[in-house]
C-alpha positions as a Markdown table, in Angstrom:
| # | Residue | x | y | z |
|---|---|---|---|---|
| 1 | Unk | 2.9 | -3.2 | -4.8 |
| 2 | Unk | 2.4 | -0.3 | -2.4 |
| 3 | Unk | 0.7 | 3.1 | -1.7 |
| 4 | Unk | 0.1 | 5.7 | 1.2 |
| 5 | Unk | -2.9 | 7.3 | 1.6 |
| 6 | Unk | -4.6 | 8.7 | 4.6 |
| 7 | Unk | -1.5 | 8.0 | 7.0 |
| 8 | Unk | -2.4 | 4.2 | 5.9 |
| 9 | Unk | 0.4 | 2.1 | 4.0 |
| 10 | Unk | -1.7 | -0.7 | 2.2 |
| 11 | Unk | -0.4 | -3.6 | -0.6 |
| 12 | Unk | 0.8 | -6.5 | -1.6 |
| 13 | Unk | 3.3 | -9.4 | -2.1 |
| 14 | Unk | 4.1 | -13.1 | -3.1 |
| 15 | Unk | 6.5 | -13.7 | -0.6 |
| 16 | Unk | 5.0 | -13.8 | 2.6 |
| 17 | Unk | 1.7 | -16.3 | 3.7 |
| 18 | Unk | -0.8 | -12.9 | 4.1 |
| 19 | Unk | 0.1 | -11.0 | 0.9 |
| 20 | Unk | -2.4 | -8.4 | 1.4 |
| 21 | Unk | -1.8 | -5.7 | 4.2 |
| 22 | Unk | -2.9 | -2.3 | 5.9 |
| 23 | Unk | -0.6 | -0.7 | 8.2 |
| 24 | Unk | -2.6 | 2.6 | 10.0 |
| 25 | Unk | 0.5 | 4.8 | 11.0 |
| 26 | Unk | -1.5 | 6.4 | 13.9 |
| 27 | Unk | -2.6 | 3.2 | 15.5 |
| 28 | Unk | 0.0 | 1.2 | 14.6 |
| 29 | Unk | -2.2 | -1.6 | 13.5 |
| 30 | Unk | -1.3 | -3.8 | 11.0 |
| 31 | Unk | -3.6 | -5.7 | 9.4 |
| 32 | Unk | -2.6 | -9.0 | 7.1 |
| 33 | Unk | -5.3 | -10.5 | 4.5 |
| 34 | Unk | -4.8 | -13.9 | 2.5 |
| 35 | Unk | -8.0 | -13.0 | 0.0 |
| 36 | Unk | -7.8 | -9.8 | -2.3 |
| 37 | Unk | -11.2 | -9.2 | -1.9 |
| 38 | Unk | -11.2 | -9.0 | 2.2 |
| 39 | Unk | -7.8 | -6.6 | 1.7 |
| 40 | Unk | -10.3 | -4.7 | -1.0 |
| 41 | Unk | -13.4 | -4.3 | 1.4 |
| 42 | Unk | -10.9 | -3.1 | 4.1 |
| 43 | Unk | -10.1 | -0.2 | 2.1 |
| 44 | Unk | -13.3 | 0.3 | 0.7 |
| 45 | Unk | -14.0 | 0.9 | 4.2 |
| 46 | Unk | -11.0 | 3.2 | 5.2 |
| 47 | Unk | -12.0 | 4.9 | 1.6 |
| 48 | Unk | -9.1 | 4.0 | 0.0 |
| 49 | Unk | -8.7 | 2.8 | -3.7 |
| 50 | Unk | -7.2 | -0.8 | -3.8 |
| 51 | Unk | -6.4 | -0.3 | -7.6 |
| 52 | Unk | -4.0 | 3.3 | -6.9 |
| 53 | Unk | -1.2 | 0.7 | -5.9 |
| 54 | Unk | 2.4 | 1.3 | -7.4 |
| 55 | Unk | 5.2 | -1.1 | -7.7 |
| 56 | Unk | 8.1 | -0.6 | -5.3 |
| 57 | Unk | 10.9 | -1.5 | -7.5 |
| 58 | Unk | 9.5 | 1.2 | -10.2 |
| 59 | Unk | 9.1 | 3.5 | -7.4 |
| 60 | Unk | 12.9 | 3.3 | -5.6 |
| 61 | Unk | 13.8 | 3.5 | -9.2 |
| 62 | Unk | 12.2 | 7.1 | -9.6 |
| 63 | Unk | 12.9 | 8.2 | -6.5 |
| 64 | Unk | 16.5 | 7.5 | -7.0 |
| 65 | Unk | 16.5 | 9.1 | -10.1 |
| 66 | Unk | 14.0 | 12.1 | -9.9 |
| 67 | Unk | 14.1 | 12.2 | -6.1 |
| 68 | Unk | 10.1 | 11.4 | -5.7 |
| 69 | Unk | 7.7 | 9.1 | -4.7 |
| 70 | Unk | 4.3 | 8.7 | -6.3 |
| 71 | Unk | 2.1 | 9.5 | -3.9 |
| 72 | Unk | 4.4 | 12.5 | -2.5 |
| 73 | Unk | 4.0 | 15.7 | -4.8 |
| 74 | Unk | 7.1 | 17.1 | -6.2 |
């Protein structure tokens, strides 16, 4: 699952040990959480919603397709 927001990529996985993350494009920091909760906080704080996350295999799907992203207008 994955947005962007704010010039901030933020979601999650299953197949890596931190599934949560927040990557700030302006910074560069990336920021890996093992606990939903802490990854929710953080983006509570950044004032991002942790629930406006969209799957990535949906998403190559309909930009393959329709030739946009979800969080990119068309």
């Amino acid at each position: 699952m994955v947005n962007v927001d704010k010039r901030v990529i933020y979601g999650y996985g299953s197949k890596y040990p931190s599934s949560f993350f927040i990557i700030n494009v302006d910074s560069k920091e990336e920021k890996l959480f093992k606990q939903r909760p802490e990854w929710e906080n953080a983006l509570r704080q950044l004032d991002l919603a942790p629930d406006s996350v969209h799957d990535v295999w949906l998403s190559f799907t309909k930009f393959k397709v329709d030739g946009y992203l979800q969080w990119r207008p068309k």
